[in-house]
C-alpha positions as CSV (number, residue, x, y, z in Angstrom):
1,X,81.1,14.4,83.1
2,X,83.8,11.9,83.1
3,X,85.7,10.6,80.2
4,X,84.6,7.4,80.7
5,X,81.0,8.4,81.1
6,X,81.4,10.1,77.2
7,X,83.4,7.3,75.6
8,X,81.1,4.0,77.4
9,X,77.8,6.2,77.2
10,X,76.0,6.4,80.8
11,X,73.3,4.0,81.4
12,X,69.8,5.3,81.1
13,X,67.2,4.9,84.0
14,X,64.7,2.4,83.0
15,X,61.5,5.0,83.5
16,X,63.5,7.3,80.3
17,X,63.5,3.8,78.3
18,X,60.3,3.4,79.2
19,X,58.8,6.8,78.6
20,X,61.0,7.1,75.1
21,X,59.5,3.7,74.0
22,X,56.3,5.3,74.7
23,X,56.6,7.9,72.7
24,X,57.4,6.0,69.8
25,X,54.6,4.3,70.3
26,X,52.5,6.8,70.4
27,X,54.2,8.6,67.3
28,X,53.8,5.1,65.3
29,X,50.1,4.5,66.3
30,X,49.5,8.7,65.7
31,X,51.2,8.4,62.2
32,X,49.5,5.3,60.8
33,X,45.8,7.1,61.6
34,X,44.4,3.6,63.6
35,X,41.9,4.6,65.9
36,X,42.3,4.4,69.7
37,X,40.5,1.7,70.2
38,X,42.8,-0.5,67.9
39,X,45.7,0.0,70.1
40,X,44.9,1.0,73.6
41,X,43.7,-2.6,74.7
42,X,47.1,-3.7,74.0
43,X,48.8,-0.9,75.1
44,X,47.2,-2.1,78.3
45,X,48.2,-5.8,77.7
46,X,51.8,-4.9,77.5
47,X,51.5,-2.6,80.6
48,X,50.5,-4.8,82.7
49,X,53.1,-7.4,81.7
50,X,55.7,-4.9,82.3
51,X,54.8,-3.6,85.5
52,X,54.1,-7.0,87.1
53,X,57.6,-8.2,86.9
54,X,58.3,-6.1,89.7
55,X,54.7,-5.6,91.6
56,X,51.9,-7.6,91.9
57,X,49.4,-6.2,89.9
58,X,46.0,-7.3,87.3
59,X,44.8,-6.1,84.4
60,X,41.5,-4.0,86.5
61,X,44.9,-2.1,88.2
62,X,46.0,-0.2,85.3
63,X,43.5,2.0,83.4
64,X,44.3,3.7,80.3
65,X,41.9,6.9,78.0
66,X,42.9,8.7,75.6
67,X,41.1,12.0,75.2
68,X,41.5,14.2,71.8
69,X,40.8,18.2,71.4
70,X,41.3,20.0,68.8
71,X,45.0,20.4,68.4
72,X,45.6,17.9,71.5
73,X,45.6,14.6,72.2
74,X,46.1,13.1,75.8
75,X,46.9,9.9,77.3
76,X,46.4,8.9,80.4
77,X,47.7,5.6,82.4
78,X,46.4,5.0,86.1
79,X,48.1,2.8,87.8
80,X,46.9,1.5,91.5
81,X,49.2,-0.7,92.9
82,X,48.2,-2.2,96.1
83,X,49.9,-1.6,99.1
84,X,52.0,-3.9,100.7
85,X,51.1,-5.5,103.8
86,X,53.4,-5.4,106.6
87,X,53.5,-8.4,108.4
């Protein structure tokens, strides 16, 4: 570590901003008791809008459950993006 790297601060990746901001999410929505259904079409929404600044994806790419147990709950995001054609 440099000592300009501990005085400026390193710049964080954007997939740890992204995953952090996720997990706030997630703590928020798991805090204030709303069921899934409340929040997951947005959660979508907003996913979408995200990843198609940088590829060329629609809303029937990304797919997103959440599944509860007992003591755990778990979300999974599929994301298919299409493969780019060589020309």
């Amino acid at each position: 570590m440099s000592i300009f790297s501990f005085l400026l601060g390193e710049k964080k990746k954007t997939a740890t901003v992204a995953k952090e901001r996720l997990q706030i999410i997630l703590a928020h929505e798991r805090d204030s008791r709303l069921p899934p259904a409340d929040y997951l079409p947005a959660l979508q929404r907003e996913l979408v809008a995200v990843i198609s600044k940088y590829v060329n994806i629609g809303s029937e790419d990304i797919k997103v459950n959440l599944e509860r147990g007992e003591s755990l709950e778990v979300l999974e995001v599929k994301i298919e993006i299409p493969q780019a054609s060589s020309v």
